[in-house]
C-alpha positions in Angstrom: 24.4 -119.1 234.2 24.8 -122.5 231.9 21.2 -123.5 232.5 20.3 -122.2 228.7 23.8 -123.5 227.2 21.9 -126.5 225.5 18.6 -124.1 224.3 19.3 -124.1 221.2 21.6 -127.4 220.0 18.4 -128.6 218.2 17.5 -125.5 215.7 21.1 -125.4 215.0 21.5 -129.0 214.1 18.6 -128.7 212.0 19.4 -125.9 209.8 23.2 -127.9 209.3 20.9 -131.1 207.9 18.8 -129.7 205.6 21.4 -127.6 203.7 24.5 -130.6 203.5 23.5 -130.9 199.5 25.5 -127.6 198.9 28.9 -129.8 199.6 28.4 -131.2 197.0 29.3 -128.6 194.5 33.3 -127.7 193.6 34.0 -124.3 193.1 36.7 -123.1 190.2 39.7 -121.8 192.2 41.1 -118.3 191.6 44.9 -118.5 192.2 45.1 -114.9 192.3 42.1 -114.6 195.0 43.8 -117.9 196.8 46.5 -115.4 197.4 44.2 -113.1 199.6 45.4 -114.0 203.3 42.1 -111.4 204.4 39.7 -108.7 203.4 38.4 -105.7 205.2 35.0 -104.5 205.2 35.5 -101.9 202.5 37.6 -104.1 200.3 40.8 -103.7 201.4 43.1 -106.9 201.0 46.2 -108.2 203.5 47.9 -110.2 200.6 50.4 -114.0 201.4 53.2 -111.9 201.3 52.5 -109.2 203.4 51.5 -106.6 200.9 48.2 -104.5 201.6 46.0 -103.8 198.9 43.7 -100.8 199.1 41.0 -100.2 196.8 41.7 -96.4 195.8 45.7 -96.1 196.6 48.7 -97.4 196.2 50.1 -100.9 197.0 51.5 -101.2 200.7 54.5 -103.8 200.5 57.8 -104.6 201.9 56.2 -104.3 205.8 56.0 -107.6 206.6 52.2 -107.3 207.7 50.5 -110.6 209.4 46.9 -108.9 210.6 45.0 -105.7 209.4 42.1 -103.7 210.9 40.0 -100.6 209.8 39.4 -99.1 206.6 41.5 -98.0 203.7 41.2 -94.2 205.0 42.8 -94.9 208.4 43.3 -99.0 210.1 46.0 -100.6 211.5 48.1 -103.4 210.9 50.8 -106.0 212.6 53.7 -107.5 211.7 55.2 -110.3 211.7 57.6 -109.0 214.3 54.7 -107.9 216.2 55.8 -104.6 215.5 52.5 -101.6 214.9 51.6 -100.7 211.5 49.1 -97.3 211.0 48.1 -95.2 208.1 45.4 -92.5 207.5 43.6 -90.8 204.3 47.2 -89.1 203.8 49.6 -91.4 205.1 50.7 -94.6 203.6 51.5 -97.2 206.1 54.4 -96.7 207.7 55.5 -98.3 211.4 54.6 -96.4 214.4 57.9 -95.5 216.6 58.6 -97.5 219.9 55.1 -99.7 220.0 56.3 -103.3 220.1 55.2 -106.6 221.4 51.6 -106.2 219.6 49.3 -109.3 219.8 45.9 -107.8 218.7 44.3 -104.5 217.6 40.9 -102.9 216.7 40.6 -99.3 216.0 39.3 -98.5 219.6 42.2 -101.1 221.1 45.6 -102.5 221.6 46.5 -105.5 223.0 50.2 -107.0 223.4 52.1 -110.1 224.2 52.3 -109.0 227.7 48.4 -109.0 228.5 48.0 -105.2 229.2 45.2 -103.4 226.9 45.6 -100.1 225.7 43.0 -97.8 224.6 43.2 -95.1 221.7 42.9 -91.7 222.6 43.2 -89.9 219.0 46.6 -91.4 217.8 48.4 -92.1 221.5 47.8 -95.3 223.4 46.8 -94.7 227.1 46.7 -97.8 229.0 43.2 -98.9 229.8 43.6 -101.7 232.5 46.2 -101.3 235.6 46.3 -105.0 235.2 48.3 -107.0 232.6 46.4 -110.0 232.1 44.2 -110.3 229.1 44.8 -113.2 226.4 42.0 -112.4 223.5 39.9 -109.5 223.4 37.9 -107.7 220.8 35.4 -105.0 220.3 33.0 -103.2 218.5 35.0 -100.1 217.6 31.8 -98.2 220.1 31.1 -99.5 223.1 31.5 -103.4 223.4 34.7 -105.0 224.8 34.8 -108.8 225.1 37.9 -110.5 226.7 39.4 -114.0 228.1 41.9 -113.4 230.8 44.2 -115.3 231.9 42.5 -116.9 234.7 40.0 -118.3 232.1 37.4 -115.5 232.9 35.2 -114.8 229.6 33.7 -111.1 230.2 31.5 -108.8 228.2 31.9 -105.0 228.9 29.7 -102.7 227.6 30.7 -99.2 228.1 33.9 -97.3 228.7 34.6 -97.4 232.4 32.1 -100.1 233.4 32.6 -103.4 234.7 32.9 -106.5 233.0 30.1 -108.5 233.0 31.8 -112.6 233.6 29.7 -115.4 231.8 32.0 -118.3 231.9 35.3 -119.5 233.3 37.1 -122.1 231.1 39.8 -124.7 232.7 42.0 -123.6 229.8 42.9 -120.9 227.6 44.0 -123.1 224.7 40.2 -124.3 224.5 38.7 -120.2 223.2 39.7 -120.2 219.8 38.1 -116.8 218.9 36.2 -113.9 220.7 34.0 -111.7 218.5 32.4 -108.2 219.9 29.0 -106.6 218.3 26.7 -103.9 219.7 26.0 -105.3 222.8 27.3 -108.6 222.8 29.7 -111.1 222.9 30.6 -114.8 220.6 33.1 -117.2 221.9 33.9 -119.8 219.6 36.1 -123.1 221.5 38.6 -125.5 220.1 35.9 -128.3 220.1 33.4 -126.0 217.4 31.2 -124.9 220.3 29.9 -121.2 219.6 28.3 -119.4 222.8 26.4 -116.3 222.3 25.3 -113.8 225.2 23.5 -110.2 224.7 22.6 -107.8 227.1 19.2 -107.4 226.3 18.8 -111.2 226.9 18.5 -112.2 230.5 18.2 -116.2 231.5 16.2 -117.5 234.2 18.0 -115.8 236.8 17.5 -112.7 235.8 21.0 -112.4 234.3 22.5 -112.6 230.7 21.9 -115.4 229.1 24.9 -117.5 227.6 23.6 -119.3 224.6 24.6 -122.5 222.9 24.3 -121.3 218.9 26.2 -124.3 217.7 28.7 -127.5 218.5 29.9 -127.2 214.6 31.4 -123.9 214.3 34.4 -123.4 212.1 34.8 -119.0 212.2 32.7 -116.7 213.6 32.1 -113.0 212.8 29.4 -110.2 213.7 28.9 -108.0 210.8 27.8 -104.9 210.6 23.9 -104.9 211.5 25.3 -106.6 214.7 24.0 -110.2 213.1 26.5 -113.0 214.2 28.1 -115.2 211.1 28.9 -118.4 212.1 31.3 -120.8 209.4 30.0 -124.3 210.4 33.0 -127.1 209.9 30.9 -128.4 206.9 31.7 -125.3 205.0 28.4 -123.3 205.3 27.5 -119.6 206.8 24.9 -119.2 209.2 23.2 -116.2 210.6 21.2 -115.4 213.9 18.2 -113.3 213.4 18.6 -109.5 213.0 15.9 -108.9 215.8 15.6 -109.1 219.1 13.0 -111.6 220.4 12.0 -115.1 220.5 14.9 -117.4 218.4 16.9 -114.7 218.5 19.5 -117.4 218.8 18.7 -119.4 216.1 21.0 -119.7 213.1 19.4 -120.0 209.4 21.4 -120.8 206.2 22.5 -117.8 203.8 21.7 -118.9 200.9 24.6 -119.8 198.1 27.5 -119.5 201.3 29.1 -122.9 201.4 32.4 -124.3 201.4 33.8 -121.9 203.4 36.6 -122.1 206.2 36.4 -118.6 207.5 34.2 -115.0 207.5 34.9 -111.7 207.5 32.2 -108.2 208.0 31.7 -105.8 205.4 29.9 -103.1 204.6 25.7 -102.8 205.1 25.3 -106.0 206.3 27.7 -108.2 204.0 30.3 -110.1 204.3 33.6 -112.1 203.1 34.0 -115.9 203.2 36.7 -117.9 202.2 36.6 -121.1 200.6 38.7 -124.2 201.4 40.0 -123.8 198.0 41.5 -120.5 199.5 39.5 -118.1 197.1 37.6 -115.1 198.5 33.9 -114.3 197.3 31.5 -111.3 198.6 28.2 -111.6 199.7 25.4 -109.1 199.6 22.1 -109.2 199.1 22.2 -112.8 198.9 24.1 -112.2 195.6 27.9 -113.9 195.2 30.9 -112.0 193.7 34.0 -113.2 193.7 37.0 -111.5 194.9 39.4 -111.1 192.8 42.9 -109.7 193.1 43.2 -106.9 190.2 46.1 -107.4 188.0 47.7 -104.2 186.6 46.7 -103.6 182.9 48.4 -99.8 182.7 49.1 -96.2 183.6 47.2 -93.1 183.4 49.5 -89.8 183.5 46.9 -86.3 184.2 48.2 -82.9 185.0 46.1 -80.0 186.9 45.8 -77.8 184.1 47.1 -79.1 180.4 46.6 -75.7 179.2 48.6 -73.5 181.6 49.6 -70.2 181.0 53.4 -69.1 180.6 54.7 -69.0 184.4 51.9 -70.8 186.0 53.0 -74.1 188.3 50.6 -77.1 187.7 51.0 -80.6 189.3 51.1 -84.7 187.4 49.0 -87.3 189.1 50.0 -91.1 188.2 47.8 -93.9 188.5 48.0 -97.4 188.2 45.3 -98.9 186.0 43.5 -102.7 187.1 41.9 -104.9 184.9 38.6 -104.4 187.0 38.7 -100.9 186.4 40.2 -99.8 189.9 43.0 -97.0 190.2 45.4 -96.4 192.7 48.0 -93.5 193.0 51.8 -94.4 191.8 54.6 -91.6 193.9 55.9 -89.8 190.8 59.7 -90.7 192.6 58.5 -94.2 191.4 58.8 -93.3 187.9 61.2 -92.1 184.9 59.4 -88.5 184.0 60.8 -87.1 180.9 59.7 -84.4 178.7 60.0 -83.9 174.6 60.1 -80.0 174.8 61.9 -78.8 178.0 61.8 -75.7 176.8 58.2 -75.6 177.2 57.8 -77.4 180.4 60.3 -77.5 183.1 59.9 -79.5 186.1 61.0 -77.9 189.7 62.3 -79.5 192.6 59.3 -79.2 194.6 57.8 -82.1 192.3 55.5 -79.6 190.4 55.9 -78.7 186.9 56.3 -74.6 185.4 54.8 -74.1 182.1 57.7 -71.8 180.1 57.2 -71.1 176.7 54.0 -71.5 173.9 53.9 -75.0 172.1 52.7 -78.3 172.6 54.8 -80.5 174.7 54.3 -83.7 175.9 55.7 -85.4 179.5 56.0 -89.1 179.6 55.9 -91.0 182.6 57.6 -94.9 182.4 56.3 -97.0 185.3 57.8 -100.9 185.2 56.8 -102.2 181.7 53.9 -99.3 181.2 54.2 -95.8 179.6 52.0 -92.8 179.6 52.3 -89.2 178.4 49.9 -86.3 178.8 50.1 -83.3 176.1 50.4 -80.0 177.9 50.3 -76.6 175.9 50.8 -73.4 177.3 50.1 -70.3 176.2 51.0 -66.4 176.7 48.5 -64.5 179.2 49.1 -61.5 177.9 49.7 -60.2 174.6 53.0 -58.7 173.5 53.1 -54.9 172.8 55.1 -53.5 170.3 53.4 -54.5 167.2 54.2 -52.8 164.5 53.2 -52.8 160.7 56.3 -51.3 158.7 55.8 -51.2 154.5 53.2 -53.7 154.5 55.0 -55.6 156.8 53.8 -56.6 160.1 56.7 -56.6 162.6 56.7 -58.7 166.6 59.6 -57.5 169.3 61.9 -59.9 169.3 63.1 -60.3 172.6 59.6 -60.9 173.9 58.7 -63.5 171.6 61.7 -65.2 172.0 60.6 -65.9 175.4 57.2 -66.1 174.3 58.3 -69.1 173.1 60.6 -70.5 175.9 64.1 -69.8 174.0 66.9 -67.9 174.5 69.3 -65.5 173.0 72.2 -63.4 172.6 73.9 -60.3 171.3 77.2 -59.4 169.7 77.5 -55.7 169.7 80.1 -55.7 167.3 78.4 -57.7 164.6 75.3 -56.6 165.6 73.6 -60.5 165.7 71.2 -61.9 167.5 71.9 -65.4 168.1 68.7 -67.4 168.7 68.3 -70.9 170.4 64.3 -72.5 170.7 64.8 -76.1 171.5 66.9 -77.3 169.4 66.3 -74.6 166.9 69.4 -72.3 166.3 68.9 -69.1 164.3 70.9 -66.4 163.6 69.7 -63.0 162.5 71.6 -59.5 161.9 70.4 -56.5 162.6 69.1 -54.4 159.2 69.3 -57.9 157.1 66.4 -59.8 155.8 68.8 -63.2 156.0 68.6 -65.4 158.8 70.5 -68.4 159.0 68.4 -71.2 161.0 71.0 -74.2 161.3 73.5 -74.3 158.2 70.8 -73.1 156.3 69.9 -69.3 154.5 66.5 -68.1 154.7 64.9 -64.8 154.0 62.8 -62.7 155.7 59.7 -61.0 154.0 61.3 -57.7 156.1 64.8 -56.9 158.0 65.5 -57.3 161.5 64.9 -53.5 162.2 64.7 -50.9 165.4 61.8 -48.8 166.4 62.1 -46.5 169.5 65.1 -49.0 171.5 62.7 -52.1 170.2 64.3 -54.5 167.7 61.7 -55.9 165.9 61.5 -59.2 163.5 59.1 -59.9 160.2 56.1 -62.4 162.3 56.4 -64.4 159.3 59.3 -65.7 160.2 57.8 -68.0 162.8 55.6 -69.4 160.1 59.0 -70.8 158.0 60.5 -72.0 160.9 58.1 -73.2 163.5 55.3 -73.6 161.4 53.3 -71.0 163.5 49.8 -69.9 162.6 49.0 -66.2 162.6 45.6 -64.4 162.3 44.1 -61.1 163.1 41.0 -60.3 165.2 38.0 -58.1 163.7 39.7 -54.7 164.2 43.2 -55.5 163.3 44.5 -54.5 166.3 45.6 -57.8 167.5 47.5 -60.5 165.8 47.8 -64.3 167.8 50.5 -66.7 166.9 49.0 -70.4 167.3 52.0 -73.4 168.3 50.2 -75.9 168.2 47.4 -76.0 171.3 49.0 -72.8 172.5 49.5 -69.3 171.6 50.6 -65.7 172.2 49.0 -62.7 171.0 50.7 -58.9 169.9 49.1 -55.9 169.8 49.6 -52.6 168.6 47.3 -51.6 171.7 48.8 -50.6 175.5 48.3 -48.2 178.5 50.1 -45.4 179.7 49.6 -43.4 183.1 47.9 -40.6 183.0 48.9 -37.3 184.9 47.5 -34.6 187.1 44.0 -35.4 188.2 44.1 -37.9 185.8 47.5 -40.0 187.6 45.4 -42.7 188.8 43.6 -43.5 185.5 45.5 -44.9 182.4 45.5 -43.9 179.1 45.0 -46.1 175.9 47.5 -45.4 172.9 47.9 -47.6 169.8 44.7 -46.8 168.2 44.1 -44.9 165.0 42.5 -41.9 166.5 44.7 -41.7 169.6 45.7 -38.1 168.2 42.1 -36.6 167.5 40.4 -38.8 170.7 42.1 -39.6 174.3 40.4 -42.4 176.4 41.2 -42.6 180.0 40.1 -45.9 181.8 40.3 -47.1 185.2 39.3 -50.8 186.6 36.7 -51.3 189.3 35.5 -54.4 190.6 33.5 -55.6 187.7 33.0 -52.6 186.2 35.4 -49.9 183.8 35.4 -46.1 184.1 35.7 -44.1 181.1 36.6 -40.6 179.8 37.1 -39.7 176.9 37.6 -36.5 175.4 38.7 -34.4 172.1 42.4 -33.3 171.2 41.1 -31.1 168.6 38.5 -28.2 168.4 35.7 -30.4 167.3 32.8 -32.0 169.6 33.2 -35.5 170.0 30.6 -38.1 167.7 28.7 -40.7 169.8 29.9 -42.4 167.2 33.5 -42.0 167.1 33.6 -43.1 170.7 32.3 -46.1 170.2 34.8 -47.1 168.0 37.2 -45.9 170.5 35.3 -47.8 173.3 35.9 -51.4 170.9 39.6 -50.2 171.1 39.1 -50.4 174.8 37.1 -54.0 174.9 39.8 -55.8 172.7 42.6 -54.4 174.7 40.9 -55.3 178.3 40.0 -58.9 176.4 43.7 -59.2 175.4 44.9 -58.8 179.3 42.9 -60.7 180.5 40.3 -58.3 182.5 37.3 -59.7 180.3 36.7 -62.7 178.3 35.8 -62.9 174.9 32.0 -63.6 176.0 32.0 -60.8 177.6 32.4 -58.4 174.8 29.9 -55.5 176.1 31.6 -54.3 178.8 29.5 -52.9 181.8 31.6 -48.8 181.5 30.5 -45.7 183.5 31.0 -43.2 181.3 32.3 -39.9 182.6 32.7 -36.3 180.2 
């Protein structure tokens, strides 16, 4: 087996003497990289103190984590007590109940103190070996498991359920200092810098696998991701074997620019980490350098689901923490002070989501450490109010319902007939057939009085103007008047449906327009789609035209509902007479 362990020594020693001028050079050390104990292939960082750092999520600290493995949507990690780390997509890392004693893990195996392997079966460990006595192992996450036992036996297995293929026996364990796994083959790397290389497809002499001598300088070794073997020599540069199979398959070239390194990591389509001596991390791809560097935090972004909710509906906050190198990563809202200006508006419930309550502007302001961010949320009514009324020249909204339109409260005294009125921190007090209206200690009056119309107490809309500041304006027909707070707004109309009766009980009837007593429009929603009939109240035939104008009655009322939008004006009806 060791007749090709020298084969080689040569190529290897040659590509270490023609690239010694790249010593020479002295990096600038990043002490915020420095602090970067490892990297994942995608990014992920295992931080000095324990903390992990995932590129799209929130910091992981507080776990006392020593080693990490996988990706930031699922890996593994252990701690210092040897204890199992695990997290997924949806799960931060959290320690998995009674798995102790962990040495090493991949995320196809488990290894612990006491030498017996484990294999992953979904998330439960089923043990893989009846015999406890592996020291180092890894693999490829496929189908490649390579292993020292403790009776100095270096194996390669490819292939769940076959068996091991031994290459060497060492006199002691103390001499493997690391065992790497690709597609298909195996990399030992020994206390004296010796790296051995063996892959199936390579057979010596013999007829068996061959067990190469790639170098008598290593430092780390790594396979990354095309299967290509890394090898940190102990003058600081990176060295790969060739990415085919074939003749110097072996053979280790310089990567260009990779010096001054002390160990190397995988990543992603064929690149990888390296750490310097000076304890900074750089990526290499491409044969172009980036250095790592450890984001620092330079703010907060606050979004909601829907800034523009209607009254009633639930919408959720998202908080981010923002990097200086233009990462995010999700901040638990339980991690910060939430407060809102206009509670009134916006209420948060205990489920963690937010309920829009009342037409205005509001804004919610999240406090995380030293940042702040708010996010402006405005609701607005879904449907319009019914009820309005124009008395004398006056137009008139139902109190109750715009109270509540705009998330307040209020009261009644019987006896002195008064309406006591509290929106936000806006008291007012109005009396029924009085045109005063006392909003804090002071008078005001009311272009109308606070009147009655069929069990409906109604207030001047101008009011809101005075006190809130509210915009009013009428669409084409003057049917329907829409209060603007701000980004929000509610709508009244004098427009609104009854049931119909007889053979007409399943169709409604519109009412509020001017012609309701010479034309009566039933109307009935299907799909995507209205039907209509209409017909006279009075001996005359009906005009195409006066329908029509009846019809527009119909569109602004279905608009105002909600049924139609206002793009949508020409609504598809099957008429019926």
């Amino acid at each position: 087996m060791k007749k090709n362990r020298y084969r080689l020594w040569i190529a290897a020693l040659c590509g270490i003497l023609v690239l010694t001028s790249f010593a020479a050079v002295e990096p600038k050390v990043n002490a915020a990289s420095a602090s970067i104990k490892s990297v994942l292939a995608d990014g992920t960082m295992l931080l000095a103190d324990g903390s992990i750092v995932f590129p799209d999520r929130e910091l992981a600290k507080g776990l006392g984590v020593v080693r990490i493995t996988g990706t930031e949507t699922k890996g593994y990690g252990i701690t210092d007590q040897g204890a199992l780390v695990r997290w997924t997509q949806d799960q931060a890392p959290a320690l998995v109940p009674d798995v102790t004693g962990v040495k090493q893990v991949t995320m196809s195996r488990l290894l612990k103190t006491d030498g017996s392997l484990w294999a992953w079966n979904g998330d439960t460990l089923v043990r893989e070996r009846a015999e406890s006595n592996i020291v180092l192992m890894d693999d490829d996450g496929i189908s490649t498991l390579a292993a020292l036992s403790s009776d100095g036996a270096i194996t390669l297995q490819v292939g769940s359920g076959e068996k091991p293929i031994k290459l060497e026996r060492v006199n002691s364990l103390s001499s493997v200092r690391k065992i790497a796994a690709g597609k298909e083959r195996i990399a030992v790397l020994f206390d004296d810098g010796e790296v051995m290389m063996a892959e199936v497809h390579h057979l010596g002499y013999d007829g068996e696998i061959g067990w190469n001598r790639v170098t008598g300088d290593g430092e780390d070794i790594a396979f990354l991701s095309d299967s290509r073997l890394a090898v940190v020599l102990k003058g600081g540069n990176a060295m790969l074997n060739r990415l085919t199979s074939g003749y110097g398959f072996f053979e280790l070239s310089q990567y260009p620019e990779a010096y001054q390194l002390k160990q190397v990591v995988s990543g992603l389509n064929s690149s990888f980490y390296g750490q310097r001596y000076s304890g900074e991390w750089v990526y290499f791809h491409d044969k172009q350098i980036t250095p790592v560097d450890l984001a620092k935090p330079s703010g907060i972004l606050l979004t909601a689901s829907a800034t523009r909710p209607k009254i009633g509906d639930a919408f959720k906050l998202s908080l981010e923490q923002l990097y200086d190198n233009g990462r995010k990563a999700p901040i638990p809202l339980d991690q910060a002070a939430i407060t809102v200006d206009k509670p009134h508006l916006v209420k948060a419930l205990p489920d963690g989501t937010f309920k829009a309550t009342g037409v205005g502007d509001a804004v919610i302001t999240a406090q995380f450490g030293e940042w702040k961010a708010d996010v402006k949320i405005s609701p607005s009514l879904r449907y319009p109010l019914e009820t309005l009324k124009e008395i004398k020249g006056v137009t008139y909204l139902p109190l109750v319902g715009t109270v509540q339109a705009l998330g307040g409260t209020y009261s009644f005294n019987a006896k002195a007939k008064t309406f006591t009125v509290l929106v936000g921190s806006t008291s007012l007090i109005l009396t029924k057939g009085s045109d005063k209206v006392k909003v804090g200690g002071k008078t005001i009056t009311m272009k109308g009085s606070l009147t009655e119309d069929k069990g409906v107490t109604l207030l001047p809309a101008g009011l809101l103007t005075t006190v809130f500041g509210a915009k009013l304006s009428w669409n084409q027909d003057k049917t329907r008047i829409t209060v603007t707070m701000g980004s929000g707004s509610f709508a009244a109309t004098y427009l609104y449906a009854a049931y119909g009766s007889g053979q007409w009980s399943d169709w409604l009837i519109l009412m509020g327009y001017p012609a309701q007593n010479q034309i009566r429009l039933y109307f009935r929603i299907e799909d995507k789609s209205v039907r209509v009939h209409t017909e006279s109240l009075t001996n005359r035939a009906l005009e195409p035209s006066a329908v029509a104008a009846v019809e527009r009655y119909l569109d602004d009322y279905l608009i105002g509902i909600g049924v139609f939008t206002p793009d949508q004006y020409n609504v598809p009806y099957k008429t019926i007479n």
